[in-house]
Biopython code that builds the backbone (N, CA, C, O; Angstrom):
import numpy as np
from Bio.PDB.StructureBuilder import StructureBuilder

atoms = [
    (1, "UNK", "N", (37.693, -45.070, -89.449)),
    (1, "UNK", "CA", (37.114, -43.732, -89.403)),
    (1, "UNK", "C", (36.204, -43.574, -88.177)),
    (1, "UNK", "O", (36.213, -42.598, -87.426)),
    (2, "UNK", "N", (35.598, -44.404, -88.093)),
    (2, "UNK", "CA", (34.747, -44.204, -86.732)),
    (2, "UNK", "C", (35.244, -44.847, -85.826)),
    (2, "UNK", "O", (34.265, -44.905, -85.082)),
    (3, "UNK", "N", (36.034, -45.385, -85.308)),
    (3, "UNK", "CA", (37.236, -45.526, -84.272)),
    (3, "UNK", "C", (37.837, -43.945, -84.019)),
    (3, "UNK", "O", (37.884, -43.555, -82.852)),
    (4, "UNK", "N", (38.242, -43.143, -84.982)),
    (4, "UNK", "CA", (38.809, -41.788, -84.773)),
    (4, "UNK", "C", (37.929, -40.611, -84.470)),
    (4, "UNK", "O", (38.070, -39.550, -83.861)),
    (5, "UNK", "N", (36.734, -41.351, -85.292)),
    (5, "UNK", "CA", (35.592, -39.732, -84.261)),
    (5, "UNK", "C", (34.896, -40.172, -83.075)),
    (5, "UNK", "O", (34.233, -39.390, -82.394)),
    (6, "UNK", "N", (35.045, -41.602, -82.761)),
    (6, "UNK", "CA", (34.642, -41.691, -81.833)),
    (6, "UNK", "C", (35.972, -41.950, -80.324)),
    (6, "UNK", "O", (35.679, -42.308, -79.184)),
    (7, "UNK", "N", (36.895, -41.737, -80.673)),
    (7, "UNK", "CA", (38.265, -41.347, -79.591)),
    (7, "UNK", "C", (37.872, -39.968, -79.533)),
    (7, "UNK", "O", (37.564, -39.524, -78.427)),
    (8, "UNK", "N", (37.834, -39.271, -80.462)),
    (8, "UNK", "CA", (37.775, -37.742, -80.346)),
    (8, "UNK", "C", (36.587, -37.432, -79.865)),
    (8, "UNK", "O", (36.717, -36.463, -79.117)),
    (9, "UNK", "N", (35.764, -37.697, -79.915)),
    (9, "UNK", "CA", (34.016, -38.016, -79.195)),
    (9, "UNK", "C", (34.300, -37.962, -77.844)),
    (9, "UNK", "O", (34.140, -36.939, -77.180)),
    (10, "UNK", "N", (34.942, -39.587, -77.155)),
    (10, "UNK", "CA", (35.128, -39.528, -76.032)),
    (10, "UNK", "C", (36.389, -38.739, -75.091)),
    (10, "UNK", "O", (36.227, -38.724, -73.871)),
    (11, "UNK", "N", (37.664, -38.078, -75.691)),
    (11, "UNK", "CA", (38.568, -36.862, -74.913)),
    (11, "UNK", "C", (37.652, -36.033, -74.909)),
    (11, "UNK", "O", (37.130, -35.859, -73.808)),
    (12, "UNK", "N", (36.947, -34.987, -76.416)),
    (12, "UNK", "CA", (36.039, -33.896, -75.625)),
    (12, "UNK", "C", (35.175, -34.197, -74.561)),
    (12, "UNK", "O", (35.164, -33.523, -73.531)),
    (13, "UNK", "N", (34.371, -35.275, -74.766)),
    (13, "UNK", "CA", (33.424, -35.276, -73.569)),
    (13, "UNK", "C", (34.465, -35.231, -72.163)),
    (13, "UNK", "O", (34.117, -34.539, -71.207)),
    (14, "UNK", "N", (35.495, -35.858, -72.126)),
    (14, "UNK", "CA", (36.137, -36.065, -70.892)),
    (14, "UNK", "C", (36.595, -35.094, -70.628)),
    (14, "UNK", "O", (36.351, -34.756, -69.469)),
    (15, "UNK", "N", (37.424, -34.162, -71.406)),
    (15, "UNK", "CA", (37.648, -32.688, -71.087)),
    (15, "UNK", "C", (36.702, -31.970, -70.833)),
    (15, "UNK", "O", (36.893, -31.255, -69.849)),
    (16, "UNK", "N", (35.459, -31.831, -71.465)),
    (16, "UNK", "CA", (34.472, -30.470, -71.172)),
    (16, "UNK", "C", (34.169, -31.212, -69.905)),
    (16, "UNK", "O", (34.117, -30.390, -68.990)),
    (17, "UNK", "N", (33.923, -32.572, -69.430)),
    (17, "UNK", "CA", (33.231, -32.636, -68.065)),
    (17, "UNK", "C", (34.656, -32.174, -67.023)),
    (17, "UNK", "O", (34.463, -31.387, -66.095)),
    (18, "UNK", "N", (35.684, -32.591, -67.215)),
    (18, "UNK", "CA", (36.566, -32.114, -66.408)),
    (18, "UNK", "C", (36.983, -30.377, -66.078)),
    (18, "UNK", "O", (37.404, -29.789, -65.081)),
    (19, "UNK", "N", (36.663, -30.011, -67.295)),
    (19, "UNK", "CA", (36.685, -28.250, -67.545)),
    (19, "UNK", "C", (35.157, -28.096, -66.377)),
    (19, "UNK", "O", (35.283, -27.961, -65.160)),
    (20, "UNK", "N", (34.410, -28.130, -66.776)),
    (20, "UNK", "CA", (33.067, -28.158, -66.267)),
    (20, "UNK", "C", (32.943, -28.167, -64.689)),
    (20, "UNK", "O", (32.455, -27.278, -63.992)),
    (21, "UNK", "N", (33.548, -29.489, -64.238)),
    (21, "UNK", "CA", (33.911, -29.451, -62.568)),
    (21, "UNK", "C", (34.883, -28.430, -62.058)),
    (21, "UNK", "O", (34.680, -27.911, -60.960)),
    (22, "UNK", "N", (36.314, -27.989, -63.052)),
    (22, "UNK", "CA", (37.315, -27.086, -62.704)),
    (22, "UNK", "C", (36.414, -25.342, -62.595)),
    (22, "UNK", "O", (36.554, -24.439, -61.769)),
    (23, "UNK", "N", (35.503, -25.454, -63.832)),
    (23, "UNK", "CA", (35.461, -24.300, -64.011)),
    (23, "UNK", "C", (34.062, -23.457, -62.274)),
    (23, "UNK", "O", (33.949, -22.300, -61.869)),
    (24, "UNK", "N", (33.509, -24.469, -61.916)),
    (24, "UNK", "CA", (32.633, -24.452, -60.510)),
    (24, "UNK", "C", (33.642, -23.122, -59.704)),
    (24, "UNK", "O", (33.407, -21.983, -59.300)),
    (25, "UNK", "N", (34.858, -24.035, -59.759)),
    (25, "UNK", "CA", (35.759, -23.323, -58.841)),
    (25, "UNK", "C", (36.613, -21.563, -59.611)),
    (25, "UNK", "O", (36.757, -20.467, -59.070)),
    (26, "UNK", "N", (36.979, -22.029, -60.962)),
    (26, "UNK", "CA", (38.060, -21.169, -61.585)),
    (26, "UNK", "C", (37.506, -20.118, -62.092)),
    (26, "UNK", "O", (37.704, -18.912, -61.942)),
    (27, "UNK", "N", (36.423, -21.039, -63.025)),
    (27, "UNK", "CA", (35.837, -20.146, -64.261)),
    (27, "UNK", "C", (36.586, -19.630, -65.393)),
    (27, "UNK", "O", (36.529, -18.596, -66.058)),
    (28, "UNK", "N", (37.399, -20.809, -65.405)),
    (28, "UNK", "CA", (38.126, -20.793, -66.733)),
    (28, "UNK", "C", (37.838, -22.004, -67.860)),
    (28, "UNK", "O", (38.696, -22.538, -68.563)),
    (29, "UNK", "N", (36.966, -22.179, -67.849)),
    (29, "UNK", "CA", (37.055, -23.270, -68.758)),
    (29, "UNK", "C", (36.848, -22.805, -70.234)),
    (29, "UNK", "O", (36.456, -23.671, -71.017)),
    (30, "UNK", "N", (37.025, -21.758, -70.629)),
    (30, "UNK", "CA", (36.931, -21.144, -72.424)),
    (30, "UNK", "C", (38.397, -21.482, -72.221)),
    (30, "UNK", "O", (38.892, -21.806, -73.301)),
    (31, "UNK", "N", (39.342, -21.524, -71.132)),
    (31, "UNK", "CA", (40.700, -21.535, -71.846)),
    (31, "UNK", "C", (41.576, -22.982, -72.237)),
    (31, "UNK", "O", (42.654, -23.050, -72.827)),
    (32, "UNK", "N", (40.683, -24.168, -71.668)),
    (32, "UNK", "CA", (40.696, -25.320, -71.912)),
    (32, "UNK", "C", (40.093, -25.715, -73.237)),
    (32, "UNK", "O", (40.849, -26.040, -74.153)),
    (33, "UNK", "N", (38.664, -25.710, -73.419)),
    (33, "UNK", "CA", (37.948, -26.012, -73.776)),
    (33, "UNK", "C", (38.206, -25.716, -75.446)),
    (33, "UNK", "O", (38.231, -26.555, -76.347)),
    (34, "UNK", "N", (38.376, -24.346, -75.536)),
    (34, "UNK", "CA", (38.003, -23.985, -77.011)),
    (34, "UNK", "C", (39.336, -24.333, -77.435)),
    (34, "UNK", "O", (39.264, -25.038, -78.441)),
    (35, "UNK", "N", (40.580, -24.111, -77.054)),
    (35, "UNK", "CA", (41.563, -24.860, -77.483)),
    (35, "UNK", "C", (41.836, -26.156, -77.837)),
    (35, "UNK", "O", (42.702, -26.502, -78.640)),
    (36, "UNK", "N", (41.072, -26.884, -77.218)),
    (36, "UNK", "CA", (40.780, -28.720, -77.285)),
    (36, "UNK", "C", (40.103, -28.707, -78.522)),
    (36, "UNK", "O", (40.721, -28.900, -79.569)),
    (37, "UNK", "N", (38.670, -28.458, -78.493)),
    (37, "UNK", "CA", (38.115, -27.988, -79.729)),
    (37, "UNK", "C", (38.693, -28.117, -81.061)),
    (37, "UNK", "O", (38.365, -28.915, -81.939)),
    (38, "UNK", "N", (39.874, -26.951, -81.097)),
    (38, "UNK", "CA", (40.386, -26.458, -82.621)),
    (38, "UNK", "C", (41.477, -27.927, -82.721)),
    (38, "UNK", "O", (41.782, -28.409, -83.812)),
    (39, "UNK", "N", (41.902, -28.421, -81.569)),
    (39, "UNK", "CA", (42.756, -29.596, -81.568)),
    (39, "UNK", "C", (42.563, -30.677, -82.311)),
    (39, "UNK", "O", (43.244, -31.359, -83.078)),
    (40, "UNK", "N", (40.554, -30.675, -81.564)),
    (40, "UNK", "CA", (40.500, -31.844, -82.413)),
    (40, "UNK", "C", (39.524, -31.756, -83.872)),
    (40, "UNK", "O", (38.793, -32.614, -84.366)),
    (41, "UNK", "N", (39.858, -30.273, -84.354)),
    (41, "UNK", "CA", (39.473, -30.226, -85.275)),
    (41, "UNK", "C", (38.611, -29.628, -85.958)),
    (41, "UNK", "O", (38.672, -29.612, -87.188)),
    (42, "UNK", "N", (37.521, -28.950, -85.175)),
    (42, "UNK", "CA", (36.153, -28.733, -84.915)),
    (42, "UNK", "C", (36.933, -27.149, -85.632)),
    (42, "UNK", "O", (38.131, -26.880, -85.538)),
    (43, "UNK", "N", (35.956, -26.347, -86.272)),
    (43, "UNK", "CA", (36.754, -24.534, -87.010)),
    (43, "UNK", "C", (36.603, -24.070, -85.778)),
    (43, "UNK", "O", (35.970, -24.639, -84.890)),
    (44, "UNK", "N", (37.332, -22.749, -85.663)),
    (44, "UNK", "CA", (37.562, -21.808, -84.718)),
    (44, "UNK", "C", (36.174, -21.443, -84.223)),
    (44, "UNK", "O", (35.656, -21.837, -83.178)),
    (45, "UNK", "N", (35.505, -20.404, -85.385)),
    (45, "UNK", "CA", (34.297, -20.089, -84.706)),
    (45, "UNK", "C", (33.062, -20.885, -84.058)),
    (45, "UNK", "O", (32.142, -20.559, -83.308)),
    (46, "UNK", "N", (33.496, -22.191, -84.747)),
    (46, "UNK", "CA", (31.858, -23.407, -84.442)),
    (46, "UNK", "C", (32.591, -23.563, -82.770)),
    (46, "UNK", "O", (31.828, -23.539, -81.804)),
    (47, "UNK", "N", (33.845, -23.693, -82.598)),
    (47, "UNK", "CA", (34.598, -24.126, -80.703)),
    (47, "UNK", "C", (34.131, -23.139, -80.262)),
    (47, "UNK", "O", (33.100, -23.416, -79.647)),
    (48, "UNK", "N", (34.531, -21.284, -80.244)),
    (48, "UNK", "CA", (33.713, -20.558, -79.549)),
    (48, "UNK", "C", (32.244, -20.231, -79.299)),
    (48, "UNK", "O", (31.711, -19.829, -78.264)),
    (49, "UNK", "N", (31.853, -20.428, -80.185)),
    (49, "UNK", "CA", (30.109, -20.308, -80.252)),
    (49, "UNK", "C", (29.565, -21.735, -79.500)),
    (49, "UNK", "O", (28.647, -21.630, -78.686)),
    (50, "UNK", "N", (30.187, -23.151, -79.807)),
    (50, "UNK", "CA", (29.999, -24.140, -78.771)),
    (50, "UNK", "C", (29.874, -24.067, -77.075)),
    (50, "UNK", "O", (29.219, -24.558, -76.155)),
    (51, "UNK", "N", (31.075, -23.011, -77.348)),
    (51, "UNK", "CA", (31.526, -22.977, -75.785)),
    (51, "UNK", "C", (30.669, -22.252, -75.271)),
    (51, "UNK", "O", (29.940, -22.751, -74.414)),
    (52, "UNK", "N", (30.490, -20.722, -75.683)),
    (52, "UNK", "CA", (29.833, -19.584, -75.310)),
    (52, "UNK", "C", (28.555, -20.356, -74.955)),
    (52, "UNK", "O", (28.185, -20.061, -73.818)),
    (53, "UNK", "N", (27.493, -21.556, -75.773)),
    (53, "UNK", "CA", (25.960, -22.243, -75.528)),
    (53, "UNK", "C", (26.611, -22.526, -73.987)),
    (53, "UNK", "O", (26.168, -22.084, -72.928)),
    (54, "UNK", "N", (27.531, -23.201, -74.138)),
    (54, "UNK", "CA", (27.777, -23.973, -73.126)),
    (54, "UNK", "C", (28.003, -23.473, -71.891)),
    (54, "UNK", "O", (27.582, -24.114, -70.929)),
    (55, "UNK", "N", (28.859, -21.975, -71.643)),
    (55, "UNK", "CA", (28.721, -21.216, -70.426)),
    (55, "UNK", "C", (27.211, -20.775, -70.487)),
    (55, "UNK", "O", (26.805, -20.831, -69.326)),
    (56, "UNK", "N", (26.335, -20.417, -71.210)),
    (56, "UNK", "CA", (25.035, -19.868, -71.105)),
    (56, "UNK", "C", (23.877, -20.738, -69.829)),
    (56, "UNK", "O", (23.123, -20.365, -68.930)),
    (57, "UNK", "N", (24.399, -22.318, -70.548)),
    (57, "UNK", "CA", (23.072, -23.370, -69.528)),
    (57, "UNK", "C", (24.270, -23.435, -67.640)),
    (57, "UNK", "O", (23.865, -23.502, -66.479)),
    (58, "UNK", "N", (25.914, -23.364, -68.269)),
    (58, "UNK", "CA", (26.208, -23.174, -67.020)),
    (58, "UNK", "C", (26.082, -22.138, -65.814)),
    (58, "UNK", "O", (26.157, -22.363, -64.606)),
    (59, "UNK", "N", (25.823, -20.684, -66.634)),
    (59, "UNK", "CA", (25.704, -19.788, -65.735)),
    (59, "UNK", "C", (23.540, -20.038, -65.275)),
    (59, "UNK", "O", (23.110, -19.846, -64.138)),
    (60, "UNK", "N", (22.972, -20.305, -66.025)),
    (60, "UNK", "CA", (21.529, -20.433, -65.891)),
    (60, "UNK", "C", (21.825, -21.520, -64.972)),
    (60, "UNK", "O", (21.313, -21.052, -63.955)),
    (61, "UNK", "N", (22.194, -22.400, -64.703)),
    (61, "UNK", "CA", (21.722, -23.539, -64.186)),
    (61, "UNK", "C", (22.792, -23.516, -62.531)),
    (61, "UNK", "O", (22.645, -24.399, -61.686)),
    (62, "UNK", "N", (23.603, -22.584, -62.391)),
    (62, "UNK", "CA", (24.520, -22.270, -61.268)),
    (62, "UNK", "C", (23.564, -20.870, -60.513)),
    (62, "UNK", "O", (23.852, -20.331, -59.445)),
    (63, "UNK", "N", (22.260, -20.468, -61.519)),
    (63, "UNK", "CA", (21.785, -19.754, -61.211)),
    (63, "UNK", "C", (20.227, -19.886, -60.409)),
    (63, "UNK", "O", (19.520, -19.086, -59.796)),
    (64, "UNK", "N", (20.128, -21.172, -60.729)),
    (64, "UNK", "CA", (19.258, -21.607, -60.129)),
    (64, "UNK", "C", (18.709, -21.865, -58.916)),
    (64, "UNK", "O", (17.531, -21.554, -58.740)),
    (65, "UNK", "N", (19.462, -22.478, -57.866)),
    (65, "UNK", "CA", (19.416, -21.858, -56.477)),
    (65, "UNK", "C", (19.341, -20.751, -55.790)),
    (65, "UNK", "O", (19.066, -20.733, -54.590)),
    (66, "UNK", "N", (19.668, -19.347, -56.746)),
    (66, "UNK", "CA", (19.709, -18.153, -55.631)),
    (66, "UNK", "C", (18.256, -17.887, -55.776)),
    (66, "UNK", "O", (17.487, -17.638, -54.847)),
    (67, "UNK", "N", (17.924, -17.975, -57.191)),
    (67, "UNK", "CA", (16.444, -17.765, -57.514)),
    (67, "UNK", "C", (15.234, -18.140, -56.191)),
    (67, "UNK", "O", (14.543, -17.151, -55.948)),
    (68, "UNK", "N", (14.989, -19.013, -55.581)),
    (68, "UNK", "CA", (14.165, -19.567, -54.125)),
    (68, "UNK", "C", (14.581, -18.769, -53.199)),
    (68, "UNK", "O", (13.795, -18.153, -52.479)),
    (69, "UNK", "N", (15.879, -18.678, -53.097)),
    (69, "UNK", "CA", (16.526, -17.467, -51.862)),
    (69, "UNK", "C", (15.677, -15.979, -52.121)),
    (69, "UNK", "O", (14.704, -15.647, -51.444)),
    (70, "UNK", "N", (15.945, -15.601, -52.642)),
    (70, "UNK", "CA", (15.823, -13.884, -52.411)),
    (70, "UNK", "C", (17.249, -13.293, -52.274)),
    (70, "UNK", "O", (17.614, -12.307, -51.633)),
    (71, "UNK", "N", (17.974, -14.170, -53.058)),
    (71, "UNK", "CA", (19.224, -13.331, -52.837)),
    (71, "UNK", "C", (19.645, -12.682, -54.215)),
    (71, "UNK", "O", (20.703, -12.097, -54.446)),
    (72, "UNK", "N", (18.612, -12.906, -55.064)),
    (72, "UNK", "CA", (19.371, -11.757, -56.677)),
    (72, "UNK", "C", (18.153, -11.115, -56.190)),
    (72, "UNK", "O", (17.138, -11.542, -55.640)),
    (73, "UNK", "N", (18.638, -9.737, -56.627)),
    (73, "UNK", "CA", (17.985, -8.391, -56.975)),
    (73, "UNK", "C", (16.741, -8.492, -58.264)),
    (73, "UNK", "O", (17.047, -8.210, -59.422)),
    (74, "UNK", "N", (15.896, -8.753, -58.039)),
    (74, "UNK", "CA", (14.581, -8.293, -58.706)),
    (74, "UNK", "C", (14.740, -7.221, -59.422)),
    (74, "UNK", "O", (14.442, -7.570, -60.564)),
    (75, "UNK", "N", (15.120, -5.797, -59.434)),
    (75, "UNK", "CA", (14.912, -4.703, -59.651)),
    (75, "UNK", "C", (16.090, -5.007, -61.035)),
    (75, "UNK", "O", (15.781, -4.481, -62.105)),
    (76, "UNK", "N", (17.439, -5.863, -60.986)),
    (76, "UNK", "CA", (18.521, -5.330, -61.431)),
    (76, "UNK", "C", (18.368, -6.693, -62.488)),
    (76, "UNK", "O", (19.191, -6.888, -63.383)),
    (77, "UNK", "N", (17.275, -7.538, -62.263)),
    (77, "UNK", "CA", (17.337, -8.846, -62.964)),
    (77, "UNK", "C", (17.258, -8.651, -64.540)),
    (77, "UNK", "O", (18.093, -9.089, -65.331)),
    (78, "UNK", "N", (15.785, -7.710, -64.966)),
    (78, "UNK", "CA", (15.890, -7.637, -66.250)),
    (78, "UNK", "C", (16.951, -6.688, -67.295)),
    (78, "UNK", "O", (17.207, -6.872, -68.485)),
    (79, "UNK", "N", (17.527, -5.443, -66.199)),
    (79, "UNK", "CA", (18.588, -5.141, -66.994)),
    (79, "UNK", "C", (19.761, -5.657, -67.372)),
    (79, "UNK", "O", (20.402, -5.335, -68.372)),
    (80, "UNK", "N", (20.104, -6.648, -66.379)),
    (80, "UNK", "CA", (21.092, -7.577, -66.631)),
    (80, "UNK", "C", (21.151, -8.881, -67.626)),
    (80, "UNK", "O", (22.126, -9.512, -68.035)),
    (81, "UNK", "N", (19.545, -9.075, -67.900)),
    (81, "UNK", "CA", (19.118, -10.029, -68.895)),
    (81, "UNK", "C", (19.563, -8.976, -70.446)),
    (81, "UNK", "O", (20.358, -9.247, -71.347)),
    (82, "UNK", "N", (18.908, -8.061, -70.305)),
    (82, "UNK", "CA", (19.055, -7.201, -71.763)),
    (82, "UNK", "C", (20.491, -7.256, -71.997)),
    (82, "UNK", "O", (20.924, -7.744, -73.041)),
    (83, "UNK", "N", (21.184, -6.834, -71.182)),
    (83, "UNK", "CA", (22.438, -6.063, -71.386)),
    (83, "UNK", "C", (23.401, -7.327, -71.922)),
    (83, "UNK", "O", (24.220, -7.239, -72.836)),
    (84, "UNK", "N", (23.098, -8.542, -71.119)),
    (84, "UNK", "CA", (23.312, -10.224, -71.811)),
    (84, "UNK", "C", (23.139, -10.397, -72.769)),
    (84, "UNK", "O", (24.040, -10.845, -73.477)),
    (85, "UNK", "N", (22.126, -10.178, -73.172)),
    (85, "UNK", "CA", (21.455, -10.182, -74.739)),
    (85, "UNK", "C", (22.466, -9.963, -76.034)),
    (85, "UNK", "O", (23.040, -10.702, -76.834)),
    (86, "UNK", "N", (22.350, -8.338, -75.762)),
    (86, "UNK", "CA", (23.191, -7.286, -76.144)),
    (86, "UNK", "C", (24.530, -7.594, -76.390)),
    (86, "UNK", "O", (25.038, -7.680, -77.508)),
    (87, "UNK", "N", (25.113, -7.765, -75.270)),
    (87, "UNK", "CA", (26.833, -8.345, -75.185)),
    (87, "UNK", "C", (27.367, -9.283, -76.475)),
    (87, "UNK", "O", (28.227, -9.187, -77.351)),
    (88, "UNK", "N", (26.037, -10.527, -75.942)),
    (88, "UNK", "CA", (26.053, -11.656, -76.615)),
    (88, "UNK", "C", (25.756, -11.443, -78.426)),
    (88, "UNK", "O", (26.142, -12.230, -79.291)),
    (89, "UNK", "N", (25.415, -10.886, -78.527)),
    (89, "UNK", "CA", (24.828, -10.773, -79.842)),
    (89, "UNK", "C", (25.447, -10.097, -80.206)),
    (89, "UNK", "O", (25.577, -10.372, -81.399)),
    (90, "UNK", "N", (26.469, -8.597, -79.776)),
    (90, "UNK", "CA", (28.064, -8.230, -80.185)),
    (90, "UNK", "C", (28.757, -9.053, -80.512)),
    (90, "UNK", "O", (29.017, -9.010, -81.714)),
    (91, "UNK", "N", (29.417, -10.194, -79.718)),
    (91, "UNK", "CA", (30.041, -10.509, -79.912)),
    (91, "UNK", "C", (30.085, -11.444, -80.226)),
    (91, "UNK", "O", (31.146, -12.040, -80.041)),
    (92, "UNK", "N", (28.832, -12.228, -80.968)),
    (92, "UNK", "CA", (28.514, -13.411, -82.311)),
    (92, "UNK", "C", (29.092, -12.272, -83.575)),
    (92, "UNK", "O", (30.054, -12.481, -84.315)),
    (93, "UNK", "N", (28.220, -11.055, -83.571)),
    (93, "UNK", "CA", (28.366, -10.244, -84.793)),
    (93, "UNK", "C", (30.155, -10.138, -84.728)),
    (93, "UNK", "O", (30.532, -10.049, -85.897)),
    (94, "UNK", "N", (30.925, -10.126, -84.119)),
    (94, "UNK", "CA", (32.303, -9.723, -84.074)),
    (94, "UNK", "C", (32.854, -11.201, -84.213)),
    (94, "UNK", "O", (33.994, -11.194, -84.680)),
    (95, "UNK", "N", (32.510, -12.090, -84.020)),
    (95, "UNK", "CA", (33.150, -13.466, -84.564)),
    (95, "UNK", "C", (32.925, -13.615, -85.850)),
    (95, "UNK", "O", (33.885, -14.018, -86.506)),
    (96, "UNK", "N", (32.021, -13.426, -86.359)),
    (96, "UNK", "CA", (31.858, -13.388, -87.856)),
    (96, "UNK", "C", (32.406, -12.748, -88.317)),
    (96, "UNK", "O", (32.814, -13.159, -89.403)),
    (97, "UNK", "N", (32.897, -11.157, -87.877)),
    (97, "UNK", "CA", (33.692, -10.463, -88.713)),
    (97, "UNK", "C", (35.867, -10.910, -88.371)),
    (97, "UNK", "O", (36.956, -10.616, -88.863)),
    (98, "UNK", "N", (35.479, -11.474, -87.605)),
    (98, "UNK", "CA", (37.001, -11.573, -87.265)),
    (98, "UNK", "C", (37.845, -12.344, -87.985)),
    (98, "UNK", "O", (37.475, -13.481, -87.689)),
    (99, "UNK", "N", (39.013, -12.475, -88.970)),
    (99, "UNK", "CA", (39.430, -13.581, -89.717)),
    (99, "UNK", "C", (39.558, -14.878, -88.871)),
    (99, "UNK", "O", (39.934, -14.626, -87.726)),
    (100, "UNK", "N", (39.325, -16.338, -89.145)),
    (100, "UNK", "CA", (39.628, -17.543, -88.642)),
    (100, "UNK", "C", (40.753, -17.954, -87.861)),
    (100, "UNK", "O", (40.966, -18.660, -86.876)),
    (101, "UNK", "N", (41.625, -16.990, -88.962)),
    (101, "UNK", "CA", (43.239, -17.490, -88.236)),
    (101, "UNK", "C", (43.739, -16.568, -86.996)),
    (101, "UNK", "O", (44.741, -16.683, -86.291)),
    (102, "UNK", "N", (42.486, -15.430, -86.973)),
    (102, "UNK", "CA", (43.086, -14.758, -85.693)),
    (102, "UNK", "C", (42.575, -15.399, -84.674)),
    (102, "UNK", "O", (42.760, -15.004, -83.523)),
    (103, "UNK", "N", (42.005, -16.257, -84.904)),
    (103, "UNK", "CA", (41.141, -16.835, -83.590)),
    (103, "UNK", "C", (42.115, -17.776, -83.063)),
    (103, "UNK", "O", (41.855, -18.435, -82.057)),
]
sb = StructureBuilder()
sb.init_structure("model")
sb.init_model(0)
sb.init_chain("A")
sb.init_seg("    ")
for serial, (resi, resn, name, xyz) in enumerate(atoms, 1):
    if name == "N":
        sb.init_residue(resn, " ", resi, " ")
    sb.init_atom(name, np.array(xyz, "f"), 0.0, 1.0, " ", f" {name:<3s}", serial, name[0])
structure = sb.get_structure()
């Protein structure tokens, strides 16, 4: 038993870091990722809501360098935080309502 969660332990980690480097360039890695996920087992909604944390520290932390620049907009920063918010919190409320198997 722990031979099998820990194989499955180490492919996700090896996929999300490989998604992770692909996605720098693509920005596709929800289409890797959450599919691997349901593969190895993990329910539909716990893989998207995983993933979604997981683009959150990637877009914050890809965001981090412009911040010293002066190259994001000040003026446009906090509406774009709200409107994030907002989005995000749609569309937790719409995973909950969505059946499992449509996912």
């Amino acid at each position: 038993m722990a031979l099998v969660f820990g194989a499955k332990l180490s492919t996700l980690i090896a996929v999300l870091f490989f998604t992770s480097v692909i996605s720098v360039v693509t920005s596709s890695t929800s289409l890797i990722t959450v599919p691997v996920m349901i593969a190895l087992g993990i329910e539909a909604h716990v893989a998207v809501a995983t993933n979604m944390l997981a683009l959150t520290f990637m877009s914050v932390g890809s965001s981090l360098p412009f911040m010293g620049k002066g190259v994001l907009s000040r003026s446009r920063l906090l509406p774009s935080i709200f409107l994030t918010i907002v989005g995000s919190g749609l569309g937790a409320l719409l995973l909950l309502k969505v059946p499992l198997k449509a996912l």
